[in-house]
N, C-alpha and C positions, 0 to 999 in steps of 0.2 A: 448663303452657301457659296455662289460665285465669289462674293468677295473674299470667303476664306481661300478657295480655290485656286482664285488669282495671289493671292498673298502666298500660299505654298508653291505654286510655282512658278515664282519671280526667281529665275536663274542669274538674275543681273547681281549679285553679291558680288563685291570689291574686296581682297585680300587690303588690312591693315593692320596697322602697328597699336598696340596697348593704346600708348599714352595717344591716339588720334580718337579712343573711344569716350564718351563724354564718364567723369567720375559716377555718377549715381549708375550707370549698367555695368560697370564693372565694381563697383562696391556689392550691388544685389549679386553679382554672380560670384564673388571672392563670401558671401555673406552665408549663401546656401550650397557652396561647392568650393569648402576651404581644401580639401585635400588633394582638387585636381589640380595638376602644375604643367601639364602640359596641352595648352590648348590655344586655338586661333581664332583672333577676333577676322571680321568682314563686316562691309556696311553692304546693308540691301536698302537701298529707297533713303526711308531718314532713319531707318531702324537702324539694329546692330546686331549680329549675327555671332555666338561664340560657339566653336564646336571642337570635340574634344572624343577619346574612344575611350568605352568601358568593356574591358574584355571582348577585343574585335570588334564590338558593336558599336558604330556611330552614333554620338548622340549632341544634338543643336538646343540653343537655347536661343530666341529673336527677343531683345529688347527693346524700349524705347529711351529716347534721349533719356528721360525719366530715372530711369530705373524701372520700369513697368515690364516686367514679363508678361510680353504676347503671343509666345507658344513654345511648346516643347517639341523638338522631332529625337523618335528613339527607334534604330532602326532593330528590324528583330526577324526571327527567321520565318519563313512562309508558312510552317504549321503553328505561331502562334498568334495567327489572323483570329476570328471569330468564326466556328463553324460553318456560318453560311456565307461568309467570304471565301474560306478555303473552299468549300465545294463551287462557286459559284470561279473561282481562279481556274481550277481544276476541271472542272466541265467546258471551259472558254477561253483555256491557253493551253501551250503546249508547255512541259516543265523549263527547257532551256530559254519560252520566251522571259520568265520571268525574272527582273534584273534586280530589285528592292522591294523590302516589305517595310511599314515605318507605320509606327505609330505617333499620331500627332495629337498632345493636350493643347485646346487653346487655353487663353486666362483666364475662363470660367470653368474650366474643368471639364468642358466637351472633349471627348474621346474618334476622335475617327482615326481609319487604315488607310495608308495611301499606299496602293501596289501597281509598282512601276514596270509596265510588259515594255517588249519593242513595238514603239509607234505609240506608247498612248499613257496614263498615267488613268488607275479605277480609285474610286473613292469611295471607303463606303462608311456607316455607320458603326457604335458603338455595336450592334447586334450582328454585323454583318450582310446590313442591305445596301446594294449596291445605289449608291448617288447622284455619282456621276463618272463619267469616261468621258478624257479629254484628249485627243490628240494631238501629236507635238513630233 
């Protein structure tokens, strides 16, 4: 779980150009997302980071050199957390602390919410139990 942790929030992504991203992540991501045309590649670490908006809503895909999708971030609004996420946000923040809500698939189809307050980033599970809170 920390290592996923730390892998979601590696802020160090670098704005790049198409052609600096290796062929096979951007073949998988032209392969499974032929009709979006307007989106920005970044390198995080040795990964590759492409994100792009679906109706407002931000949403990232992190490859590897590969072509290997290792996770999805999709962001989404605060009541469509998990039950006991929202009530657990909502009992333990104030509404304007709350800055993003995002759902993140890793590459095996683990489901978790990252809900980003001021001063700390909550984590919690697909059912909505709280993980971890990290501050930053």
């Amino acid at each position: 779980m920390i290592a996923l942790v730390t892998f979601m929030l590696q802020g160090q992504a670098q704005k790049c150009a198409s052609t600096d991203v290796p062929t096979a992540a951007t073949a998988a991501f032209t392969r499974t997302h032929p009709t979006v045309k307007d989106f920005d590649w970044s390198k995080d670490g040795s990964n590759y980071k492409v994100e792009y908006e679906v109706e407002k809503a931000d949403i990232s895909h992190c490859y590897d050199a590969t072509g290997k999708l290792l996770e999805t971030k999709a962001e989404i609004v605060e009541s469509a957390l998990p039950a006991a996420a929202l009530e657990y946000v909502n009992a333990n923040c104030k509404a304007d602390d709350v800055k993003e809500a995002t759902k993140v698939t890793d590459a095996k189809g683990v489901v978790t919410y990252e809900v980003k307050i001021k001063g700390k980033h909550l984590i919690f599970d697909s059912n909505g139990k709280l993980l971890n809170s990290i501050e930053h």
